[in-house]
C-alpha positions in Angstrom: 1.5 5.8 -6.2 3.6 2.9 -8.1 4.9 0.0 -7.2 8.3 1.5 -6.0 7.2 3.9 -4.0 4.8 1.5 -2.5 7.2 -1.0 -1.6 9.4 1.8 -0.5 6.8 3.0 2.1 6.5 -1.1 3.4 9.9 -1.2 4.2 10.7 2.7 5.7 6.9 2.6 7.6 8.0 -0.7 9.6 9.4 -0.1 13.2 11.2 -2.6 13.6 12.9 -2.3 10.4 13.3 1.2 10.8 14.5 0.2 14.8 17.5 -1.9 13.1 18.4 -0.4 9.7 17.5 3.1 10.0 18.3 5.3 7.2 20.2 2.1 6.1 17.6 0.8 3.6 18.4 1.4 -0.1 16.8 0.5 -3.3 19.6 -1.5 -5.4 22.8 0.2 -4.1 24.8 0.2 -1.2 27.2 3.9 -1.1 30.3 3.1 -1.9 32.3 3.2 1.6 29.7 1.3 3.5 30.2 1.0 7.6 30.9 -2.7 7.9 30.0 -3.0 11.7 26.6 -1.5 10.6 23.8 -3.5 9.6 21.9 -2.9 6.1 19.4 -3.6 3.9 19.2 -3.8 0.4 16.1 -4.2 -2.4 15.1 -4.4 -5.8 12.6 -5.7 -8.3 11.4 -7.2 -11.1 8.1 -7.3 -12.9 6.9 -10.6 -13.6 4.5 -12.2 -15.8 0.6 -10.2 -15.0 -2.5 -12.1 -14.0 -5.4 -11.5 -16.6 -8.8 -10.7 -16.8 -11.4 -13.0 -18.5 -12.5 -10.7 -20.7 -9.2 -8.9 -21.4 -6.7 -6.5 -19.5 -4.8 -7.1 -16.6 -5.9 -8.2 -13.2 -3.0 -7.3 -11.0 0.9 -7.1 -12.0 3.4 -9.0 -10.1 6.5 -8.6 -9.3 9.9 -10.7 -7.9 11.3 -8.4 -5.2 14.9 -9.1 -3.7 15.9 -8.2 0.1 19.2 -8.5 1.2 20.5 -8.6 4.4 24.2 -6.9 4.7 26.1 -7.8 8.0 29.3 -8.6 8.9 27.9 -11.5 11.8 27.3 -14.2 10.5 25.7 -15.9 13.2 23.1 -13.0 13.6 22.3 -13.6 9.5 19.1 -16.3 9.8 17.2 -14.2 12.6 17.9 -11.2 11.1 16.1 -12.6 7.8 13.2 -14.1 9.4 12.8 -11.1 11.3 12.2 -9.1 7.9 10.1 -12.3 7.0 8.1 -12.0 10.0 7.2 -8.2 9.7 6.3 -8.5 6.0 4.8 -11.7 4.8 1.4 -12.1 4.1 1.0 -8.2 4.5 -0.8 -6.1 2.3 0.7 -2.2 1.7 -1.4 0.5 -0.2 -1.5 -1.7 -3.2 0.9 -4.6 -2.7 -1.1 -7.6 -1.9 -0.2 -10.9 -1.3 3.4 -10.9 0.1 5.2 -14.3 0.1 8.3 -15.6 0.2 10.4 -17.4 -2.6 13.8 -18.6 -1.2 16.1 -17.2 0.6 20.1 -18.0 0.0 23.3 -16.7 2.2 26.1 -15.5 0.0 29.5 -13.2 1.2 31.5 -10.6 -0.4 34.6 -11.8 0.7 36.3 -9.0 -0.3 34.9 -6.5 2.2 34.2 -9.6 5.0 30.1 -9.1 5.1 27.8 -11.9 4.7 24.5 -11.0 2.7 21.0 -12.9 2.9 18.7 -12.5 -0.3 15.3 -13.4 0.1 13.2 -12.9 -2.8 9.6 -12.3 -2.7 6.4 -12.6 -4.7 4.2 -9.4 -4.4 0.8 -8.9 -6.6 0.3 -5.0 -7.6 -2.8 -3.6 -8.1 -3.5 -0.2 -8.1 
């Protein structure tokens, strides 16, 4: 498997995520006319700089991965992260190894009245 369908599999496999987003959870974009008293999650990626071998190749790739948190409470919006936080830090997933977190940062779209939590994360790759 790669990466995305690795991290895929973290997020989808989790019941407690799955308990709270459901079939909410997409990779990078929201559908157009989203339920706003619904709760969703949103993620994407990066690859970032690989760790190398001594004598050559690559060790493991990492990557910068973005959750967001999409709900239109904005009270609920810190334990709603940390719960995310608390079912996937420090886990490993087929081949994702070492999950930590970055920063997180609130944000709102203002124009549909949500308020959005992104949380980005540094996961190791190998496979």
């Amino acid at each position: 498997m790669a990466f995305l369908e690795d991290l895929q599999g973290l997020l989808v496999n989790d019941p407690s995520i799955v308990a709270e987003y459901g079939t909410r959870i997409y990779f990078q974009l929201l559908p157009k006319n989203i339920d706003k008293e619904l709760n969703w999650l949103r993620w994407g990626f990066t690859k970032a700089a690989p760790k190398e071998c001594l004598g050559g190749g690559v060790a493991q790739q990492n990557y910068d991965v973005f959750i967001d948190v999409i709900t239109r409470t904005l009270n609920d919006l810190p334990g709603m992260a940390d719960e995310i936080f608390e079912q996937i830090n420090g886990k490993t997933y087929e081949g994702i190894r070492q999950i930590t977190l970055v920063s997180d940062s609130y944000s709102n779209y203002q124009e549909k009245d949500l308020y959005v939590n992104t949380s980005i994360y540094s996961m190791a790759y190998n496979k």
